[in-house]
C-alpha positions in Angstrom: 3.6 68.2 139.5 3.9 71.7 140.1 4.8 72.0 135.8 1.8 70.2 135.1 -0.2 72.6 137.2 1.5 75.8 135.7 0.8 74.4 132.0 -2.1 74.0 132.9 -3.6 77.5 134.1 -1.4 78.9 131.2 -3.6 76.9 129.0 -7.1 77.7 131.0 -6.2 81.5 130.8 -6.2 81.2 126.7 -9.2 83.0 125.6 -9.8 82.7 122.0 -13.1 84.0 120.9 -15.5 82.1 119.2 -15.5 84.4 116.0 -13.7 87.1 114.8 -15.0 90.4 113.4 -14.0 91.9 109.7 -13.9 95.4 109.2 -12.4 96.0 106.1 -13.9 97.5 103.3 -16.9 98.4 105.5 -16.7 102.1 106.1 -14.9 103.2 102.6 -17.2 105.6 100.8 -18.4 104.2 97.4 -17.2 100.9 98.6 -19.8 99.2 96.4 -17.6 100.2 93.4 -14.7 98.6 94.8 -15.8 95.7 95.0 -17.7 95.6 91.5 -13.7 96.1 90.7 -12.5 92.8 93.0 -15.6 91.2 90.6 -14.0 92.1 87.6 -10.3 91.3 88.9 -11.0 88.0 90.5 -13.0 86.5 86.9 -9.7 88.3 84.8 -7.5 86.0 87.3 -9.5 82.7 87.1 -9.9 83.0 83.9 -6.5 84.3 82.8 -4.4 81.4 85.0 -6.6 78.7 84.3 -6.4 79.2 80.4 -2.3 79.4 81.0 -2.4 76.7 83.2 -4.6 74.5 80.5 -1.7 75.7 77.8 1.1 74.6 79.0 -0.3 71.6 80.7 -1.7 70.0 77.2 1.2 71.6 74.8 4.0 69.5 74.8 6.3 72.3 73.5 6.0 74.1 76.5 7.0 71.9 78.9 10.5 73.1 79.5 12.0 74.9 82.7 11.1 78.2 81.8 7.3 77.4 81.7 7.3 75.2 84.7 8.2 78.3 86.5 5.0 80.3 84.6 3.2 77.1 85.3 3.7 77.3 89.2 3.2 81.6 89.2 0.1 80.7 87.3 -1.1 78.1 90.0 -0.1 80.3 92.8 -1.8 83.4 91.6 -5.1 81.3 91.2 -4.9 79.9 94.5 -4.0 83.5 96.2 -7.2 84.6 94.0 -9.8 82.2 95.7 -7.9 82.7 98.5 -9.5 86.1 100.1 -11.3 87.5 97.2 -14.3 84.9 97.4 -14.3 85.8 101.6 -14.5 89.5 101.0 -17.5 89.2 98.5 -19.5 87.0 100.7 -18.7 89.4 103.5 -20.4 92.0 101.5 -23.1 90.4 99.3 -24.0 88.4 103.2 -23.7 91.8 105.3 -22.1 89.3 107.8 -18.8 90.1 109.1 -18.2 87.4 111.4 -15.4 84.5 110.7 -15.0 81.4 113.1 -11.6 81.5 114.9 -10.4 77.8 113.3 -12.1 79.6 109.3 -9.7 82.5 110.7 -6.7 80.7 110.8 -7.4 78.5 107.6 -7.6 82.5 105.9 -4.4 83.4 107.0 -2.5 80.3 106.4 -3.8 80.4 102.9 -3.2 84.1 102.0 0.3 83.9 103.2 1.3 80.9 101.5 0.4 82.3 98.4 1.8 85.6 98.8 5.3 84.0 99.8 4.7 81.1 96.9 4.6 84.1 94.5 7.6 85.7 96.0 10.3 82.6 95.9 8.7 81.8 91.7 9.7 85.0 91.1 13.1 84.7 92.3 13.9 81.1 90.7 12.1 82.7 87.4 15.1 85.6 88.0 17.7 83.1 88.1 16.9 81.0 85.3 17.1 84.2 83.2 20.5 84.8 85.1 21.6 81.3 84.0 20.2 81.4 80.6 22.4 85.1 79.6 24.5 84.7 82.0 25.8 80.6 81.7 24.3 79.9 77.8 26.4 77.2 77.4 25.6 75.7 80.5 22.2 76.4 81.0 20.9 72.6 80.3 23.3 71.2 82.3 22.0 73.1 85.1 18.5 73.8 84.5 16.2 71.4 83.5 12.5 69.9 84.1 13.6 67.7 86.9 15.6 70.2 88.7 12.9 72.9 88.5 10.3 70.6 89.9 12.2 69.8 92.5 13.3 73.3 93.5 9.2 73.9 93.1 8.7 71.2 95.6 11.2 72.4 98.3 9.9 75.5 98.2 6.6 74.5 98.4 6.9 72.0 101.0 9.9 75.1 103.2 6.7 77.6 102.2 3.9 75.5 104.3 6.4 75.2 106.8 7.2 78.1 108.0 3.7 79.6 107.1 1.7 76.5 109.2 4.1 77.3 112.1 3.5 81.0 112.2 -0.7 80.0 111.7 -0.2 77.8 114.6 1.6 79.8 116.5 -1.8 82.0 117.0 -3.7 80.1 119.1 -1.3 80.8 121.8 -2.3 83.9 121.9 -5.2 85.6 124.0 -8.0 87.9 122.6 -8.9 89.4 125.6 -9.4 92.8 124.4 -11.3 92.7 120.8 -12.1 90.3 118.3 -12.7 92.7 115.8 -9.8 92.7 112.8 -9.0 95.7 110.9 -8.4 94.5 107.7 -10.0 92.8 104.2 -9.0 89.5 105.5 -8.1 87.6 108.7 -4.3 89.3 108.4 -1.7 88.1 110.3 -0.3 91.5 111.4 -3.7 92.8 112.3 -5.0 89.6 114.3 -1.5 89.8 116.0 -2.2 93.5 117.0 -5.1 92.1 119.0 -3.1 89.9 121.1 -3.1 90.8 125.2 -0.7 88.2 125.8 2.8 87.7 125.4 4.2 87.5 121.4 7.6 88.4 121.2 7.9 84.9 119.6 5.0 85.5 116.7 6.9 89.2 116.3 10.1 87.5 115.6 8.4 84.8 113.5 6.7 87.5 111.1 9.7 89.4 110.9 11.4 86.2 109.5 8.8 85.7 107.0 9.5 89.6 106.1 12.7 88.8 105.6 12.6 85.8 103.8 9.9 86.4 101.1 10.0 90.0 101.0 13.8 91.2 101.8 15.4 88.4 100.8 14.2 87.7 97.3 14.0 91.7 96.3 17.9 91.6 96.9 18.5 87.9 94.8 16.6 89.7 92.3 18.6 92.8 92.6 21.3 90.7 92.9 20.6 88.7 89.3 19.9 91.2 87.1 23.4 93.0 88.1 24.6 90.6 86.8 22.7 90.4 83.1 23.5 93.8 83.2 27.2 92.9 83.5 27.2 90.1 81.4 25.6 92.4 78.7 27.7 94.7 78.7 30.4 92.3 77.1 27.9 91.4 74.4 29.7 93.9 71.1 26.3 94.4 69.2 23.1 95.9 70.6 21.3 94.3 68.5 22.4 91.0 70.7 22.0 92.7 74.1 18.4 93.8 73.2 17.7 90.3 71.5 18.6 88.8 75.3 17.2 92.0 77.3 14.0 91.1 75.7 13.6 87.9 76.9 14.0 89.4 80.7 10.8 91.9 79.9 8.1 89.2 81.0 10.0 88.6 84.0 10.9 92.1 85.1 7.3 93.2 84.3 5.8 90.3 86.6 8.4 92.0 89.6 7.0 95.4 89.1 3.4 94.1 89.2 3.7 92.0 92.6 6.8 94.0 94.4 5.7 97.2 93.5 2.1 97.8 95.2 4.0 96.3 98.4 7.3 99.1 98.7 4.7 102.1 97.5 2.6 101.2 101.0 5.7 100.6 102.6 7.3 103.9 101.2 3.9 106.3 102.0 3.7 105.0 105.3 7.0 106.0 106.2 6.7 109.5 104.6 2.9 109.9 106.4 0.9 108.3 108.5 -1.5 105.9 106.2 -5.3 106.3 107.3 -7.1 102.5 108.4 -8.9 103.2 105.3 -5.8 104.2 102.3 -4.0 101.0 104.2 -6.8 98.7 103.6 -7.3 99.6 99.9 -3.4 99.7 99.2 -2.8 96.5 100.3 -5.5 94.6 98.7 -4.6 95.9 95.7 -1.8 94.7 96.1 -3.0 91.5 96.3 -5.5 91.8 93.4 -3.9 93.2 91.0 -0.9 90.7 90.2 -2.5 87.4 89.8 -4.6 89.5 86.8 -2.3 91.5 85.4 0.3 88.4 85.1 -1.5 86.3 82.4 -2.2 89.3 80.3 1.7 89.7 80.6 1.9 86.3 80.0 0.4 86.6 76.3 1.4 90.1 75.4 5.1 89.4 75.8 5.8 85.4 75.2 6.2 85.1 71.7 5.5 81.1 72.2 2.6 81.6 74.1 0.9 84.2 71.6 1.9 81.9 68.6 -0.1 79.0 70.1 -3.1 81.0 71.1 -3.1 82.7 67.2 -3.0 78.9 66.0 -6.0 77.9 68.5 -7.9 80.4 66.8 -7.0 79.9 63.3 -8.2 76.3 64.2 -11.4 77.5 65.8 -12.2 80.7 63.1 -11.7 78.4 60.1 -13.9 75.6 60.5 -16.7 78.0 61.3 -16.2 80.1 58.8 -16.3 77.2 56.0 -19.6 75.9 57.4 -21.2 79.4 57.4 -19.5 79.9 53.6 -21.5 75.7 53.3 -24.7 77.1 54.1 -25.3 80.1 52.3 -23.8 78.1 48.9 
């Protein structure tokens, strides 16, 4: 009896506020320029993904592993798009701040699952290129549509996991001191921060997720391309190590653009002190940036990809072109 009692007073001494307030982007000089910018980067990213998504959905001769991995990064950045950029413009174009505590914690879960979706494609996109120079011979014995789709679906499925469990894992905690968060979005670290309760548990459980979808797949990544390196390096001509180097350029220009933006805030802030503001900015461009920069990449550097978009337009151009010639004959 004297359990039930204790649970519940622990549960009556909860105070979770009925809204939560979003500072971020506020008090930036010029911030009205900023976020003309997050305009022009959020209709680049719908745009971009849904066109790649719409690609290699409908052509048949991109449905191999290798684009069910751009498939699934495409996906991902579009959902990680809608998931704060929308927010943050209403929070402007509205002048109101204020999210409910449950809108809150459908924010964070959202963000994060995307962010750590786009982490753990990257790494399986770094081991199929690992498998395809490294294992030619045995690439389709180990790689193909079925087994990507079901490594997609674990990680999916291990992704909302852990992310649901760290989202639920808030309203344990106590706002007793502030509801106001000091960030762009409703971010785990800062709402954390806010806590007056006990949260060694939600420490340790977002230093797992650091270590899982940040540590952990820079070092696989790391980790692969050692050894393309190595396994180049036995390749006699350079003409053949360039021919298979280039088909890594996509992939290593995708990790740049998402892991990048994350080590140089991590980097500056252990070198100085990073003001609420420079933090703020850093990190949503770290967030805005990728999912617009990786369709572009998409294009520029997959030969199969730019082949079908130059026969689209052929298809398109020449038709039109014929009529206009009808007309004026």
């Amino acid at each position: 009896m004297s359990s039930l009692n204790a649970n519940f007073v622990q549960n009556m001494s909860i105070v979770r506020p009925e809204y939560f307030f979003i500072t971020g982007l506020t008090d930036i000089p010029y911030s009205s320029y900023y976020y003309i910018f997050l305009c022009v980067t959020y209709f680049i990213a719908v745009i971009g993904n849904s066109a790649v998504l719409l690609l290699i959905a409908l052509e048949r001769s991109l449905h191999s592993p290798k684009y069910i991995g751009l498939f699934n990064l495409a996906l991902v950045d579009l959902g990680e798009t809608n998931a704060w950029i929308p927010n943050t413009m209403n929070i402007f174009f509205s002048d109101s701040q204020y999210m409910s505590y449950n809108a809150c914690l459908a924010n964070m879960f959202f963000v994060n699952l995307f962010v750590t979706l786009q982490s753990a494609t990257l790494v399986v996109l770094a081991l199929d290129r690992y498998i395809a120079i490294c294992l030619p011979l045995r690439y389709h014995a180990i790689v193909n549509n079925t087994v990507m789709s079901l490594v997609f679906i674990v990680i999916w499925a291990f992704n909302t996991s852990v992310v649901a469990l760290a989202a639920s894992l808030i309203t344990q905690l106590s706002f007793c001191k502030s509801n106001v968060v000091e960030s762009y979005y409703c971010d785990y670290g800062a709402v954390l921060g806010m806590a007056c309760n006990d949260k060694s548990i939600h420490i340790f459980i977002k230093n797992l997720i650091v270590a899982l979808f940040l540590v952990a797949p820079l070092i696989l990544i790391a980790l692969s391309y050692i050894g393309i390196v190595f396994a180049l390096s036995k390749i006699t001509t350079w003409e053949a190590r360039l021919k298979a180097l280039k088909t890594c350029v996509s992939h290593l220009l995708l990790v740049v653009s998402f892991f990048l933006p994350v080590l140089s805030i991590i980097i500056a802030s252990l070198i100085a002190p990073l003001t609420l503001n420079a933090r703020i900015i850093s990190a949503s461009l770290s967030l805005s940036l990728p999912p617009m920069l990786n369709p572009i990449i998409y294009v520029l550097n997959t030969t199969e990809i730019r082949v079908l978009i130059q026969k689209l337009l052929k298809n398109r151009i020449v038709p039109i072109r014929k009529n206009i010639s009808k007309r004026w004959k």
